[in-house]
C-alpha positions as CSV (number, residue, x, y, z in Angstrom):
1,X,61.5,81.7,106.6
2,X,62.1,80.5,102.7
3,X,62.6,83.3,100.3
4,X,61.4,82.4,96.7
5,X,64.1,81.7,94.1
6,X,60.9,82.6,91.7
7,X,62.1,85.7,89.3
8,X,60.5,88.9,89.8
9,X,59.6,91.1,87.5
10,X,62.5,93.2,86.3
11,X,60.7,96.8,86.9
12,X,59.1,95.5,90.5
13,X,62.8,94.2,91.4
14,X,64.4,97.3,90.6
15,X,61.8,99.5,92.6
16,X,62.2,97.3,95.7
17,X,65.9,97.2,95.6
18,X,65.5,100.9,95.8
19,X,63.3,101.0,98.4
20,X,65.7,99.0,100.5
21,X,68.9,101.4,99.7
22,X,66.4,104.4,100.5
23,X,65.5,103.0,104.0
24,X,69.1,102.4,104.7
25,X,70.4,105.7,103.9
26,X,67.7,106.9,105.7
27,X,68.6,105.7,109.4
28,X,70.4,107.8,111.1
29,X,72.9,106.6,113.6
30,X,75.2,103.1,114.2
31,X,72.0,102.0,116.7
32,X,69.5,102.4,114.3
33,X,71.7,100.7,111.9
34,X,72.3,97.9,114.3
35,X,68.8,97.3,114.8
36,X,68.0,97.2,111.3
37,X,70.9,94.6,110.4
38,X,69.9,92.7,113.6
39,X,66.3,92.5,113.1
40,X,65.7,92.0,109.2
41,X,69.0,89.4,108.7
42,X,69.2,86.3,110.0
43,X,72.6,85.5,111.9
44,X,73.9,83.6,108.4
45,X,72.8,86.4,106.4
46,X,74.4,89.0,108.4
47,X,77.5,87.2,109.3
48,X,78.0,86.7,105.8
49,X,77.7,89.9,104.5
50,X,79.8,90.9,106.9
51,X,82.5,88.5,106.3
52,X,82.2,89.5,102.6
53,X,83.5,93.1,104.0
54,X,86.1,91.5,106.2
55,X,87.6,89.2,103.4
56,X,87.9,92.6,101.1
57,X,89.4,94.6,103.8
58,X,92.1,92.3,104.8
59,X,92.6,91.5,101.0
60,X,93.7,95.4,100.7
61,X,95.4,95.1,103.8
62,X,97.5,92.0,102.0
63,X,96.8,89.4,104.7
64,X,97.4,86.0,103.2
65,X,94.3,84.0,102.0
66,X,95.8,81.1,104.6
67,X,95.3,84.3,106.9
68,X,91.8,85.0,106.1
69,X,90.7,81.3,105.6
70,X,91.9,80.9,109.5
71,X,90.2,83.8,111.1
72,X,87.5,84.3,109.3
73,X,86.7,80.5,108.8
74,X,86.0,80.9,105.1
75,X,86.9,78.9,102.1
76,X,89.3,80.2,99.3
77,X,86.5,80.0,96.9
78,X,84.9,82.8,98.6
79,X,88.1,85.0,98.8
80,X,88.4,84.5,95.2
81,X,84.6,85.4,94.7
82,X,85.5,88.1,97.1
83,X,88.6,89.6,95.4
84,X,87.3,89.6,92.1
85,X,84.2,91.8,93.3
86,X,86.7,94.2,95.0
87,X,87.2,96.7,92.0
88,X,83.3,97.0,91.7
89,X,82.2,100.3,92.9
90,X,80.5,99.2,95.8
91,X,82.9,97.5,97.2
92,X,85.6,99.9,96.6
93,X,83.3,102.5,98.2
94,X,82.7,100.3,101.5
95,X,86.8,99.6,101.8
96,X,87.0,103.7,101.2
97,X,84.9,104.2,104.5
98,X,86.5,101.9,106.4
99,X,90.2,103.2,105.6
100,X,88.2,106.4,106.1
101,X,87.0,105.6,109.6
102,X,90.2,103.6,110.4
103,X,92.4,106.7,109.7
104,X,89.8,109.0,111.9
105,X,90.4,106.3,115.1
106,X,94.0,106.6,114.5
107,X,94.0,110.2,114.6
108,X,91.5,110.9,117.3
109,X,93.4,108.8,119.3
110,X,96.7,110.5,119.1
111,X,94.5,114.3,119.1
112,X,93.5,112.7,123.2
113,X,97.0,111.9,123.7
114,X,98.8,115.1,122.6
115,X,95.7,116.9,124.9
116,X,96.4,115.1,128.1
């Protein structure tokens, strides 16, 4: 499938950007999500995206670019495209919720331990 690179009009672009952020907040649960991601990206798409969140998150976690470029099999133009995004506030919310959910692992796992 080939995507236009045709500009839209700036009022219809804005309502169907809006759409899409209303139908994601709207699902309800990781599977739903899933399903979503899995069924209306393409591999690339998705894998990039989701590289895009990975580069950010190991940025803040100051892994090396050499690091990232390794494991993640991405150039260092895109970590620099990548860090210079990170103080926009979408991508500083994202890297929120994952510290978020990262510190909620952590401590759930040492709440089952201390129960046992």
């Amino acid at each position: 499938m080939r995507v236009s690179g045709q500009k839209l009009n700036p009022s219809l672009e804005n309502q169907i950007v809006r759409a899409l952020a209303q139908t994601i907040s709207d699902l309800k649960d990781e599977g739903e999500m899933t399903a979503f991601l899995g069924h209306f990206f393409n591999q690339t798409e998705l894998t990039t995206f989701a590289k895009r969140l990975a580069i950010a998150y190991w940025l803040k976690k100051e892994r090396s670019w050499e690091n990232i470029k390794q494991n993640l099999k991405v150039s260092s133009a895109t970590i620099a495209v990548v860090q210079s995004q990170m103080e926009r506030s979408g991508f500083a919310l994202a890297l929120k919720k994952l510290e978020a959910e990262e510190w909620a692992s952590v401590w759930a796992e040492k709440i089952k331990k201390f129960i046992k």
